[in-house]
PDBQT receptor file of N, H, CA, C and O in Angstrom, charges set to zero:
ATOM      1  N   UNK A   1       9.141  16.615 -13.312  1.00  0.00    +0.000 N 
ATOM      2  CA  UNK A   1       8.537  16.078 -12.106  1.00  0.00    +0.000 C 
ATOM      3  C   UNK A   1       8.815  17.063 -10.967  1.00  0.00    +0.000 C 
ATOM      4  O   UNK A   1       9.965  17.415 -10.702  1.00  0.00    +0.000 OA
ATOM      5  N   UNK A   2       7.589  17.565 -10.201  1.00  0.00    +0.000 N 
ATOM      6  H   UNK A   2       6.655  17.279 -10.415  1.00  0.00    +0.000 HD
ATOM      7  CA  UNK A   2       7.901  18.148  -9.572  1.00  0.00    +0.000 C 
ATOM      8  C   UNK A   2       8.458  17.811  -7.835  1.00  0.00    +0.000 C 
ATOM      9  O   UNK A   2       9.129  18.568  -7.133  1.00  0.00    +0.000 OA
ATOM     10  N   UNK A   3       7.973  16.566  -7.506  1.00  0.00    +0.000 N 
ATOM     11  H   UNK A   3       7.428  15.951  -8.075  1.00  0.00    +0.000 HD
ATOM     12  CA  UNK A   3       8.459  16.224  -6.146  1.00  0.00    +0.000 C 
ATOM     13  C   UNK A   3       8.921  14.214  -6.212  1.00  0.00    +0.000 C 
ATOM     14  O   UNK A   3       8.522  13.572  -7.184  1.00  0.00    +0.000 OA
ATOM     15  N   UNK A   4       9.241  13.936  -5.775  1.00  0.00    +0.000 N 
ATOM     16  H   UNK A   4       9.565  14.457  -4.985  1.00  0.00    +0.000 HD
ATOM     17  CA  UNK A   4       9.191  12.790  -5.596  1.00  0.00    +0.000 C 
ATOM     18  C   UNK A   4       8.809  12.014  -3.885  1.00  0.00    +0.000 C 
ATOM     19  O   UNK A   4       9.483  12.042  -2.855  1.00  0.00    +0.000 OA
ATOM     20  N   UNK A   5       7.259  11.273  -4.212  1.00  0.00    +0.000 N 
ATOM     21  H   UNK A   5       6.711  11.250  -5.049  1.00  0.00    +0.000 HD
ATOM     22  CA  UNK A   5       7.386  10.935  -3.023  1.00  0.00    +0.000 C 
ATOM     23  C   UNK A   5       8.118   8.856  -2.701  1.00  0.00    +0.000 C 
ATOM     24  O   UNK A   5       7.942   7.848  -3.385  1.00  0.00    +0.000 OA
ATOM     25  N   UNK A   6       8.786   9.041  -1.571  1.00  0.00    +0.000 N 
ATOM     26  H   UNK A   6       8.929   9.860  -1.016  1.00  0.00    +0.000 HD
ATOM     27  CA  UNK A   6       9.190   7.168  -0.821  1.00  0.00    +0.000 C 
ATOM     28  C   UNK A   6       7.667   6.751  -1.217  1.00  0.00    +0.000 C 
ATOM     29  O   UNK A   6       6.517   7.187  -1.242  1.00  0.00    +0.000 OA
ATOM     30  N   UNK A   7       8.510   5.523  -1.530  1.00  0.00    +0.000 N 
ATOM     31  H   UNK A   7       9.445   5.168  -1.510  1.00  0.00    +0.000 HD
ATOM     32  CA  UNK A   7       7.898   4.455  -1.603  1.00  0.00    +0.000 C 
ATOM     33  C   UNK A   7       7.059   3.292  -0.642  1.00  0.00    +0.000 C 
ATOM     34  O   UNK A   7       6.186   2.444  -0.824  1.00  0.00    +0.000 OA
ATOM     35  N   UNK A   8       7.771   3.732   0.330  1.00  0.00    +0.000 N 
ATOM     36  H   UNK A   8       8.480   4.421   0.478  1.00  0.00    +0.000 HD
ATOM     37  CA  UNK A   8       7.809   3.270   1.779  1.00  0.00    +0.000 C 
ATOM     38  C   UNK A   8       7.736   3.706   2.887  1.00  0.00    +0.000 C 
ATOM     39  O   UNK A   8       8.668   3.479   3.659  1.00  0.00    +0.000 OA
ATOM     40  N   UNK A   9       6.965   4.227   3.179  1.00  0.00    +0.000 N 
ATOM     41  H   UNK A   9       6.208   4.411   2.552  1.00  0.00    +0.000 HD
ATOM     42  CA  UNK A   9       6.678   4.863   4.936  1.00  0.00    +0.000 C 
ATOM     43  C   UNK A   9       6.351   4.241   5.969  1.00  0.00    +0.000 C 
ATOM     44  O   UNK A   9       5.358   3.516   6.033  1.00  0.00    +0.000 OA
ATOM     45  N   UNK A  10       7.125   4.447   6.873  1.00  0.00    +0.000 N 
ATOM     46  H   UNK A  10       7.931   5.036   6.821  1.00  0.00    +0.000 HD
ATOM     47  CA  UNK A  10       7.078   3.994   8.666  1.00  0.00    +0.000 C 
ATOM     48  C   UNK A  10       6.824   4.839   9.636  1.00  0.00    +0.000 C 
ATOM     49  O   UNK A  10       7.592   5.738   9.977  1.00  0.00    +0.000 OA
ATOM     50  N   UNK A  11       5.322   4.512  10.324  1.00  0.00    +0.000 N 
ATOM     51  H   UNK A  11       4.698   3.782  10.047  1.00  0.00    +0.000 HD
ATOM     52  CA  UNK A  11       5.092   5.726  11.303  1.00  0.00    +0.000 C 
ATOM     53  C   UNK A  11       4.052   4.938  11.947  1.00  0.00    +0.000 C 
ATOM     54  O   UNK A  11       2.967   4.487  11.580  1.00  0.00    +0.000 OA
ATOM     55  N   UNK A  12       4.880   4.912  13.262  1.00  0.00    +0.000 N 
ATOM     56  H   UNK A  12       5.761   5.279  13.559  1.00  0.00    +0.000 HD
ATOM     57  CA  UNK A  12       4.267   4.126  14.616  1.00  0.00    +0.000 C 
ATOM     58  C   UNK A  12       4.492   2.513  14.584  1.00  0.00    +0.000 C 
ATOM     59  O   UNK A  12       3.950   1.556  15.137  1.00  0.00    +0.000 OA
ATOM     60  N   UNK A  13       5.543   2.684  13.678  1.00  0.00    +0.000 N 
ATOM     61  H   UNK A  13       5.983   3.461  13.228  1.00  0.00    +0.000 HD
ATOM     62  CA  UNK A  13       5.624   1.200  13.658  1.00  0.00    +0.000 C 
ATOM     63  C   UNK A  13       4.954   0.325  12.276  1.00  0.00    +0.000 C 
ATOM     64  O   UNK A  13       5.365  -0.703  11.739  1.00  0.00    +0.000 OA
ATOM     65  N   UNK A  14       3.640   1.275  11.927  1.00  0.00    +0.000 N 
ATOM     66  H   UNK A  14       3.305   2.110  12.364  1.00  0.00    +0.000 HD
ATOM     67  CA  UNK A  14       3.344   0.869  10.745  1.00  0.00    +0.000 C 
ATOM     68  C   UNK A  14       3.819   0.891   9.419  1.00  0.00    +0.000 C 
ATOM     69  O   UNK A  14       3.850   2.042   8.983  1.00  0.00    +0.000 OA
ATOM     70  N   UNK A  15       4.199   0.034   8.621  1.00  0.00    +0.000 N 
ATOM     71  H   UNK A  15       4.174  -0.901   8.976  1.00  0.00    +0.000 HD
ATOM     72  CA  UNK A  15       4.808   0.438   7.287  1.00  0.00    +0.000 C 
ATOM     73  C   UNK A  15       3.524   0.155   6.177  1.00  0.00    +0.000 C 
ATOM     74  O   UNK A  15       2.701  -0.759   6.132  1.00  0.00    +0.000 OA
ATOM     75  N   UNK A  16       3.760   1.527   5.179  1.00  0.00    +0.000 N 
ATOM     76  H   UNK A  16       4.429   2.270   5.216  1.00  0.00    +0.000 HD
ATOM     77  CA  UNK A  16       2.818   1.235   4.196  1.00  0.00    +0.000 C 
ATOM     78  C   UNK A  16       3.527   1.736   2.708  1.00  0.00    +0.000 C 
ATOM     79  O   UNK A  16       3.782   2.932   2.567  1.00  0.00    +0.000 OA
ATOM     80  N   UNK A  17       3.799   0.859   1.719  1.00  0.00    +0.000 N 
ATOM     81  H   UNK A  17       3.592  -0.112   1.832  1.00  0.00    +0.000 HD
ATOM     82  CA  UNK A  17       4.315   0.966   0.679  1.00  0.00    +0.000 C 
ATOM     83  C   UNK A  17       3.496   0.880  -0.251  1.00  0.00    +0.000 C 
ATOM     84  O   UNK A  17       2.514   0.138  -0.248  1.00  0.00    +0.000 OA
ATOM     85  N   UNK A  18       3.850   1.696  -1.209  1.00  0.00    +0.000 N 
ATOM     86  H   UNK A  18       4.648   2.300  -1.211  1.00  0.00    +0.000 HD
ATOM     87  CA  UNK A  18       2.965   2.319  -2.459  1.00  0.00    +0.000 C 
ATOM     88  C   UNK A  18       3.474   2.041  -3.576  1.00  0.00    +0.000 C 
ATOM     89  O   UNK A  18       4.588   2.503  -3.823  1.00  0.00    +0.000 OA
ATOM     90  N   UNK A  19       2.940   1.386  -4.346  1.00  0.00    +0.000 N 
ATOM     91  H   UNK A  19       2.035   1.012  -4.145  1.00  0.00    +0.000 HD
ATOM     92  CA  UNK A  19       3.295   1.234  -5.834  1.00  0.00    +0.000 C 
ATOM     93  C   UNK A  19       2.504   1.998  -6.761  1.00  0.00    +0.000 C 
ATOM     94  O   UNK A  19       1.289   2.094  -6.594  1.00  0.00    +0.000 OA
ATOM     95  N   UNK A  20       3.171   2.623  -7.853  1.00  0.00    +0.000 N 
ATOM     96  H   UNK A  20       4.159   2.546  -7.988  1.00  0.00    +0.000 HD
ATOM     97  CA  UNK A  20       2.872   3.605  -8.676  1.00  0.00    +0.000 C 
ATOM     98  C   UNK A  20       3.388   3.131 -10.481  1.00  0.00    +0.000 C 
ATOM     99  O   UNK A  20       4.317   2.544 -11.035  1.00  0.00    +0.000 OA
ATOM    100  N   UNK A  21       2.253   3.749 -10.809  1.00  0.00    +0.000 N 
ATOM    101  H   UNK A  21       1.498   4.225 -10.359  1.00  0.00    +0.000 HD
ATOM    102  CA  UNK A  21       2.800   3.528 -12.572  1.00  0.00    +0.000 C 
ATOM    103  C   UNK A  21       3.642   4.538 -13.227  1.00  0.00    +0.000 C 
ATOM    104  O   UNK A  21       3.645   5.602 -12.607  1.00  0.00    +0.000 OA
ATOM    105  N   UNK A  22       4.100   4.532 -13.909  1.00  0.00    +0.000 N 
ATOM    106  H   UNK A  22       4.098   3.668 -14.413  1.00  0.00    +0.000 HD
ATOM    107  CA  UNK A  22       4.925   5.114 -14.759  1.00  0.00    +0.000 C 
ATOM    108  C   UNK A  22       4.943   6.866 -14.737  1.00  0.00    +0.000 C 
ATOM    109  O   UNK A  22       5.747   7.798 -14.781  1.00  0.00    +0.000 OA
ATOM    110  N   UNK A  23       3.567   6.619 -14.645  1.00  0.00    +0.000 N 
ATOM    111  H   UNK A  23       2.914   5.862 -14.610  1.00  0.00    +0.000 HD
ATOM    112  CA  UNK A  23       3.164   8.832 -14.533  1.00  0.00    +0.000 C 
ATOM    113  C   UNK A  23       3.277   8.872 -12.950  1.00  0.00    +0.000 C 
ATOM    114  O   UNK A  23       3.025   9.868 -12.272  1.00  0.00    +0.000 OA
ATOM    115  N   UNK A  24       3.552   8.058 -12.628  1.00  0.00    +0.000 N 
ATOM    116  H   UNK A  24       3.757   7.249 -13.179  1.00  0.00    +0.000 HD
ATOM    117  CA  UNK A  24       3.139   8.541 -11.297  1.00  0.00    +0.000 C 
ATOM    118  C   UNK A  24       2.232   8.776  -9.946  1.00  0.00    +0.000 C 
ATOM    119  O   UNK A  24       2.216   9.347  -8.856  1.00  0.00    +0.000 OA
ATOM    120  N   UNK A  25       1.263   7.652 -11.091  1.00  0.00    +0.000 N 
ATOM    121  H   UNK A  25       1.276   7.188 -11.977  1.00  0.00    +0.000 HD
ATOM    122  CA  UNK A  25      -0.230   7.621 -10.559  1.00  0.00    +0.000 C 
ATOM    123  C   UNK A  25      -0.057   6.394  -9.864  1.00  0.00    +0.000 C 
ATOM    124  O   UNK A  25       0.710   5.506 -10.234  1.00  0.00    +0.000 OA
ATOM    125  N   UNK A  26      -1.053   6.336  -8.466  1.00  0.00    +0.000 N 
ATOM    126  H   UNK A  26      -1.676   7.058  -8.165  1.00  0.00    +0.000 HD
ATOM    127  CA  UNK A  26      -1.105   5.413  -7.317  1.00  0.00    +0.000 C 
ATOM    128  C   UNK A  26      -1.883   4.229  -8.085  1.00  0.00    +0.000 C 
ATOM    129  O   UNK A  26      -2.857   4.425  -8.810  1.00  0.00    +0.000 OA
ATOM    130  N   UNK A  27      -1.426   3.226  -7.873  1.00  0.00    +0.000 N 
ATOM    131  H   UNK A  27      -0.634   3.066  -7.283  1.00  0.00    +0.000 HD
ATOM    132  CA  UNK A  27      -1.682   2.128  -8.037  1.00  0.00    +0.000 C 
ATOM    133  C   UNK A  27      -2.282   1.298  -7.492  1.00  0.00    +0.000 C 
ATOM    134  O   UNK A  27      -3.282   0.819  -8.025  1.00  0.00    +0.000 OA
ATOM    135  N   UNK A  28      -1.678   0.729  -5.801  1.00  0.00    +0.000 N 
ATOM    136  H   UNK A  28      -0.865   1.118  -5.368  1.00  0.00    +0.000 HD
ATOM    137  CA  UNK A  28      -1.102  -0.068  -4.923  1.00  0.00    +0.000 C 
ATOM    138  C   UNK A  28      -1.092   0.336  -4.321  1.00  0.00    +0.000 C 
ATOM    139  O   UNK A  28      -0.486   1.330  -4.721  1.00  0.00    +0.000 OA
ATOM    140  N   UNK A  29      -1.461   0.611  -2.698  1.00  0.00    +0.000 N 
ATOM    141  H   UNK A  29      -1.953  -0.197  -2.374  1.00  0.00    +0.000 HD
ATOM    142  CA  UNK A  29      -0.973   0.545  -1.261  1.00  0.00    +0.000 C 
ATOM    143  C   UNK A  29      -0.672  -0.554  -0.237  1.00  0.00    +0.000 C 
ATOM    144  O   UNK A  29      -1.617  -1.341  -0.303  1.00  0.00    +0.000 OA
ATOM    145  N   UNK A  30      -0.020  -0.860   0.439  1.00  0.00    +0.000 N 
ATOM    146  H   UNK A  30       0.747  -0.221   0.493  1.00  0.00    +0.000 HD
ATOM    147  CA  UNK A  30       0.037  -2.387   1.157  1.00  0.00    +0.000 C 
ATOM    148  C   UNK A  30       0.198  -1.763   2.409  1.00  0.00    +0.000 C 
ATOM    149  O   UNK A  30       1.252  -1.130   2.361  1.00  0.00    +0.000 OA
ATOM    150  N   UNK A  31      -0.493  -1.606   3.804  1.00  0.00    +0.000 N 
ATOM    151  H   UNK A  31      -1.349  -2.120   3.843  1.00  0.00    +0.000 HD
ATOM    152  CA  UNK A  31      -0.198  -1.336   5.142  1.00  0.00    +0.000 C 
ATOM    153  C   UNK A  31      -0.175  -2.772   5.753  1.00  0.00    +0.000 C 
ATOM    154  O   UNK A  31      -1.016  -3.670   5.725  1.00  0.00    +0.000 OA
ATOM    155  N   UNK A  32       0.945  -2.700   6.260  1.00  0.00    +0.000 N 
ATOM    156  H   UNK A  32       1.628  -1.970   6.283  1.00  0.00    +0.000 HD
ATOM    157  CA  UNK A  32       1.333  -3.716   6.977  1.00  0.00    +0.000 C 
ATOM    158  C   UNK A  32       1.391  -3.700   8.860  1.00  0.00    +0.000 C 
ATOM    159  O   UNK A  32       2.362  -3.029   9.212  1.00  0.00    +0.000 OA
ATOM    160  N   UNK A  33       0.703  -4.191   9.909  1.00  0.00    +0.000 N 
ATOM    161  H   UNK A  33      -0.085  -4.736   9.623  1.00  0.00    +0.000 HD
ATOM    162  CA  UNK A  33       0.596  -4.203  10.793  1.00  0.00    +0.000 C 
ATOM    163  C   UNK A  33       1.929  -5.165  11.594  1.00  0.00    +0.000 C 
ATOM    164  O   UNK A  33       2.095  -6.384  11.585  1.00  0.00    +0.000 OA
ATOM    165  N   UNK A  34       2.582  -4.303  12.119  1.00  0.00    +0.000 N 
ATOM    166  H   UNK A  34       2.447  -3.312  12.127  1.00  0.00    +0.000 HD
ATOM    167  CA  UNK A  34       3.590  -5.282  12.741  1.00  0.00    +0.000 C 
ATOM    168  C   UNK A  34       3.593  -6.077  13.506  1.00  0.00    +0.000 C 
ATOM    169  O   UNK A  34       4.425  -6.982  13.458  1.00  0.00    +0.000 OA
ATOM    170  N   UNK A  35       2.404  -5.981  14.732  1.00  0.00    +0.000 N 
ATOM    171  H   UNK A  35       1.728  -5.245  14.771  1.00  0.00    +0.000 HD
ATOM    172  CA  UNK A  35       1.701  -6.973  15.752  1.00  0.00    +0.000 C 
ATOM    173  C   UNK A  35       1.660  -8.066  14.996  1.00  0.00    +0.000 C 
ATOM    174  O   UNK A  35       2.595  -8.811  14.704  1.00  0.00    +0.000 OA
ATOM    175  N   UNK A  36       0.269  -8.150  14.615  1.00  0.00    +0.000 N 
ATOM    176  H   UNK A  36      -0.491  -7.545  14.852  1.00  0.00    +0.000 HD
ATOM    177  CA  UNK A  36      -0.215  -9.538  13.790  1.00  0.00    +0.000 C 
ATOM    178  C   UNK A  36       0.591 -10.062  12.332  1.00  0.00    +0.000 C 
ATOM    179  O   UNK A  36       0.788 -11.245  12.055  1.00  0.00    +0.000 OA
ATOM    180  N   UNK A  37       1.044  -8.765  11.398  1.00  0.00    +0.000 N 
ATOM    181  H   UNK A  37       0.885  -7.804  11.623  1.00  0.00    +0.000 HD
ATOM    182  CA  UNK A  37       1.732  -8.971  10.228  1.00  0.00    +0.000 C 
ATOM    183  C   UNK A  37       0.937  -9.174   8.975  1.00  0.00    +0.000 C 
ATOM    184  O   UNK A  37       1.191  -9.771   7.929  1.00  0.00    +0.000 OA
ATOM    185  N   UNK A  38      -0.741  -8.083   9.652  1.00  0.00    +0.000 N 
ATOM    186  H   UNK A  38      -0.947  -7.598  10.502  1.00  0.00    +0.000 HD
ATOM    187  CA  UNK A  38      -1.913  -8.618   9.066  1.00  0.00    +0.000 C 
ATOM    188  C   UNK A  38      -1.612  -7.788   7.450  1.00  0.00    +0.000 C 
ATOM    189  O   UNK A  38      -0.714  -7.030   7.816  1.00  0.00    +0.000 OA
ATOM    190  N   UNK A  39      -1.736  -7.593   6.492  1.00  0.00    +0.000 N 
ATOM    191  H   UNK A  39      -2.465  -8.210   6.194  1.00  0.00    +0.000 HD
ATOM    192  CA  UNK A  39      -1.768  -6.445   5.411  1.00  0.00    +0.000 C 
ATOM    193  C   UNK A  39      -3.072  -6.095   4.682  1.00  0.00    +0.000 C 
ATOM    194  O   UNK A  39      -3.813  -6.650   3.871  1.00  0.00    +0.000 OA
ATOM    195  N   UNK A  40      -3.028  -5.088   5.245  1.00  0.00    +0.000 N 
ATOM    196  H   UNK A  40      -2.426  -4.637   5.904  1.00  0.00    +0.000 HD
ATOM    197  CA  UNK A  40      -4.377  -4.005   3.998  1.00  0.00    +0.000 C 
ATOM    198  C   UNK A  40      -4.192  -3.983   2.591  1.00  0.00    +0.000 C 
ATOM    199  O   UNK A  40      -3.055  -3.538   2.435  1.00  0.00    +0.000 OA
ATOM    200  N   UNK A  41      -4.753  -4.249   1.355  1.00  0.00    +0.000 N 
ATOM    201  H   UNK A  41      -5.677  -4.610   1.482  1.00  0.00    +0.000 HD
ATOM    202  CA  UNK A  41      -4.415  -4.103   0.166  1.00  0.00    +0.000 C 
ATOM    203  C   UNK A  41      -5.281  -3.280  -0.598  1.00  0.00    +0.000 C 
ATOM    204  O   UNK A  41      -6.273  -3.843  -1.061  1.00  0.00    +0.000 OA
ATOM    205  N   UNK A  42      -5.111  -1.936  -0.861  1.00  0.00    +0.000 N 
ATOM    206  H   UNK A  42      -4.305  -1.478  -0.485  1.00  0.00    +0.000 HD
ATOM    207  CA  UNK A  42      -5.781  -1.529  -1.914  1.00  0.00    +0.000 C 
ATOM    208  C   UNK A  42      -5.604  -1.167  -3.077  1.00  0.00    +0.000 C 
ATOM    209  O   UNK A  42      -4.577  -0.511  -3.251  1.00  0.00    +0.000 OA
ATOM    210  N   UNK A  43      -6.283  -1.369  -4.024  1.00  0.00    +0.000 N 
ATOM    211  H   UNK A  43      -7.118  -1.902  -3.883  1.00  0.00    +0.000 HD
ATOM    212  CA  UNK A  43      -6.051  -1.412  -5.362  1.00  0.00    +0.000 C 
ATOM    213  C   UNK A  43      -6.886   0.032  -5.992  1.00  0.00    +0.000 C 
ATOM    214  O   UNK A  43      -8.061   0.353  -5.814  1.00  0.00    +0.000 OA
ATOM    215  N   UNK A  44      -5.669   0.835  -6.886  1.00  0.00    +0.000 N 
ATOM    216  H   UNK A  44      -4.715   0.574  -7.030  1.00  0.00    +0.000 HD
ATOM    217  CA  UNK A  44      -6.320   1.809  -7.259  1.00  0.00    +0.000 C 
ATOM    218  C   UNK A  44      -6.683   1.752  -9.142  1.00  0.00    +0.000 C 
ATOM    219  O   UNK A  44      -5.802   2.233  -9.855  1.00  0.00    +0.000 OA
ATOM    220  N   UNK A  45      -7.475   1.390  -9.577  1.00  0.00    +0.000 N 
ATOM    221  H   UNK A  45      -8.190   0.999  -8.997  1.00  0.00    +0.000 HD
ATOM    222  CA  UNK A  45      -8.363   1.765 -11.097  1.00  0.00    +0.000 C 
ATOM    223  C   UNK A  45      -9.277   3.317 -11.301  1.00  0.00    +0.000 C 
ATOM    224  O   UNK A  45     -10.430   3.678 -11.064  1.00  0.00    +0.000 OA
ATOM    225  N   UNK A  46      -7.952   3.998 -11.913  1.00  0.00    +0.000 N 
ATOM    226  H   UNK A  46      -7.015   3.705 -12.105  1.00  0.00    +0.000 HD
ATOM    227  CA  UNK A  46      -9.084   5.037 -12.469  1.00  0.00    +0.000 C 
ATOM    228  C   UNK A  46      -9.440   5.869 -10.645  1.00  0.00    +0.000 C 
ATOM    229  O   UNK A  46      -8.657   6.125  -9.730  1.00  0.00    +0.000 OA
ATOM    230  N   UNK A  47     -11.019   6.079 -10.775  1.00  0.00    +0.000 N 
ATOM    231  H   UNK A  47     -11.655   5.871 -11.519  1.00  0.00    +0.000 HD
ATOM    232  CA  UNK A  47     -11.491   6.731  -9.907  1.00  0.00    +0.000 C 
ATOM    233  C   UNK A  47     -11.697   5.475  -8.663  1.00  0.00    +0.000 C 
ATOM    234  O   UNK A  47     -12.198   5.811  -7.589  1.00  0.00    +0.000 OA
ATOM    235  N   UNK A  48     -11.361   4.318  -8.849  1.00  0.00    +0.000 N 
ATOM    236  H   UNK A  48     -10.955   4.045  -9.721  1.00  0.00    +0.000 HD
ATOM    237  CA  UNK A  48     -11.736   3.182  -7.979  1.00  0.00    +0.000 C 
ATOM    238  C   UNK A  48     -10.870   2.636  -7.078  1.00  0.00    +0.000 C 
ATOM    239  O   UNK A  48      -9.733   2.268  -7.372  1.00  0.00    +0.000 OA
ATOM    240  N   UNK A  49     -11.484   2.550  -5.715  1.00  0.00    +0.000 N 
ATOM    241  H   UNK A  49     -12.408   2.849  -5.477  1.00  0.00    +0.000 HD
ATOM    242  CA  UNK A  49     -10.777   1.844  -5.142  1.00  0.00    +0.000 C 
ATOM    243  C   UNK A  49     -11.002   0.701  -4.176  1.00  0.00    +0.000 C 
ATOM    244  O   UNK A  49     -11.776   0.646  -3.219  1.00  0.00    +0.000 OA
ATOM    245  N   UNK A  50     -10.273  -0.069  -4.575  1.00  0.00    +0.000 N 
ATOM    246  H   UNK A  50      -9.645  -0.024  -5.352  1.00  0.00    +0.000 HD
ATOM    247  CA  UNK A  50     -10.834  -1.825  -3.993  1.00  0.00    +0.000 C 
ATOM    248  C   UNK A  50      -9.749  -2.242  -2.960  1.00  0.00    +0.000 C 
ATOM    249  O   UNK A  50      -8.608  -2.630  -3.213  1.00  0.00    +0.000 OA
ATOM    250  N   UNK A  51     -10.491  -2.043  -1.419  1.00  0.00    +0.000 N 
ATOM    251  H   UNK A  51     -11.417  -1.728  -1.213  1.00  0.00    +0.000 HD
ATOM    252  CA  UNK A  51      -9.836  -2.727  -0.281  1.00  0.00    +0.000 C 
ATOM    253  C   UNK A  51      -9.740  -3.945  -0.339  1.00  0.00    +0.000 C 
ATOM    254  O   UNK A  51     -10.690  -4.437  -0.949  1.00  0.00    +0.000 OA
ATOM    255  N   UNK A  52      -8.788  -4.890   0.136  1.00  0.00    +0.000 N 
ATOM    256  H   UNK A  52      -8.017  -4.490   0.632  1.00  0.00    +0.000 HD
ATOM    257  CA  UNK A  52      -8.731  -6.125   0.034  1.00  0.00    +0.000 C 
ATOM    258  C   UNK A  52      -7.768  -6.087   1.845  1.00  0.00    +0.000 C 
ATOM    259  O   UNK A  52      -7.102  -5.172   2.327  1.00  0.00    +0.000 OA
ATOM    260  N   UNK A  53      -8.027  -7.186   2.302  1.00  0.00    +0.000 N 
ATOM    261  H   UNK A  53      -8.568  -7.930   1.911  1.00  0.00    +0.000 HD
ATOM    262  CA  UNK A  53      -7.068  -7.918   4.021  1.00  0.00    +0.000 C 
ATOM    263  C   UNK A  53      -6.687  -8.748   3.391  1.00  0.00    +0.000 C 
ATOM    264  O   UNK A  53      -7.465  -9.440   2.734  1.00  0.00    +0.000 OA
ATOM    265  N   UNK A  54      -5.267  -8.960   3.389  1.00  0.00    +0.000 N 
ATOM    266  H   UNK A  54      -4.636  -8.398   3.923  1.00  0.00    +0.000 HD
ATOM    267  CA  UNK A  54      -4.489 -10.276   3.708  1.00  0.00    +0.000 C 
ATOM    268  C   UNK A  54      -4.127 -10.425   5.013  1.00  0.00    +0.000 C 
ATOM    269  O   UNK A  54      -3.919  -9.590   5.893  1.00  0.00    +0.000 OA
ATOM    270  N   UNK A  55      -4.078 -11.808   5.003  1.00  0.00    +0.000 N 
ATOM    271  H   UNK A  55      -4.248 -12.486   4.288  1.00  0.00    +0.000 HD
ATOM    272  CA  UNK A  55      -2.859 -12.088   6.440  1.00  0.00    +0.000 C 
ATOM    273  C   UNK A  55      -1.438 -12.090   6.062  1.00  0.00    +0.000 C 
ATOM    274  O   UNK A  55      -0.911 -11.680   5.027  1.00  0.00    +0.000 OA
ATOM    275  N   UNK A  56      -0.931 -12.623   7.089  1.00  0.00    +0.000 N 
ATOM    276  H   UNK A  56      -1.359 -12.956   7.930  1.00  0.00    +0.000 HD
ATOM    277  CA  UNK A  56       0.577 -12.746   7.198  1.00  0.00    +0.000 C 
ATOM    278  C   UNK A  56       1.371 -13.767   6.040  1.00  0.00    +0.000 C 
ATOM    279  O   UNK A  56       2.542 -13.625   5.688  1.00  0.00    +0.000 OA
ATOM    280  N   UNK A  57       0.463 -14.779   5.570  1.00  0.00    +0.000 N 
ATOM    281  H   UNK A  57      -0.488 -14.894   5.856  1.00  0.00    +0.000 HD
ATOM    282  CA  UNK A  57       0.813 -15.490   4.991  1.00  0.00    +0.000 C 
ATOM    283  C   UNK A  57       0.590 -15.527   2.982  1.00  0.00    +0.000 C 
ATOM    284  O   UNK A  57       1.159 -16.216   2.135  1.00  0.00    +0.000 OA
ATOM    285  N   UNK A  58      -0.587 -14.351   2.845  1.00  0.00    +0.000 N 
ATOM    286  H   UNK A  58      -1.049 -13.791   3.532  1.00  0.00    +0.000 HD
ATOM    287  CA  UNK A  58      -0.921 -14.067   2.014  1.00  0.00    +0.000 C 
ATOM    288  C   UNK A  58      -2.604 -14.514   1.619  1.00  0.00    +0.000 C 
ATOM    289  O   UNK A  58      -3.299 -14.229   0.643  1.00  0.00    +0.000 OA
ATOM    290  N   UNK A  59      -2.866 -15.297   2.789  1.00  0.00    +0.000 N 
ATOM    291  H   UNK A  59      -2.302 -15.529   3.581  1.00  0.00    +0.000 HD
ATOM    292  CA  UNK A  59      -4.323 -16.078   2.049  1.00  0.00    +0.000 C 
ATOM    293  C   UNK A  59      -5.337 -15.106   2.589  1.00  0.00    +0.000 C 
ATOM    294  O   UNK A  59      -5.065 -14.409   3.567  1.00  0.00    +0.000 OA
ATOM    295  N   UNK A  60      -6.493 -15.040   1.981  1.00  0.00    +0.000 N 
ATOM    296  H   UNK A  60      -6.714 -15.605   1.187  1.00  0.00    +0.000 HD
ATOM    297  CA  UNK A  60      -7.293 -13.807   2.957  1.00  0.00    +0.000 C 
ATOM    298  C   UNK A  60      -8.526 -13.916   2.598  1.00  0.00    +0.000 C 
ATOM    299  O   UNK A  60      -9.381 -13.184   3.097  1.00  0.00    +0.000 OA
TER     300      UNK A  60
């Protein structure tokens, strides 16, 4: 392996955590807005990628 990137980044206040499979390949992103506590969800398949909004509470 040549680098390892966090899992978790904070910049401006925003945190966005990444989940990854086994090789290493992106999975998961979750940006989380600290104002509202709104979260971005995208889902990575292959060449695909599917935005999803949650709220704070999870329903969306």
């Amino acid at each position: 392996m040549i680098g390892v990137l966090p899992l978790t980044v904070t910049y401006a206040g925003k945190t966005t955590a990444y989940g990854c499979g086994a090789d290493g390949a992106r999975l998961k992103k979750i940006e989380t807005d600290p104002v509202t506590g709104t979260q971005d969800v995208t889902l990575y398949v292959g060449p695909l990628e599917t935005p999803k909004r949650r709220t704070k509470t999870g329903k969306g």
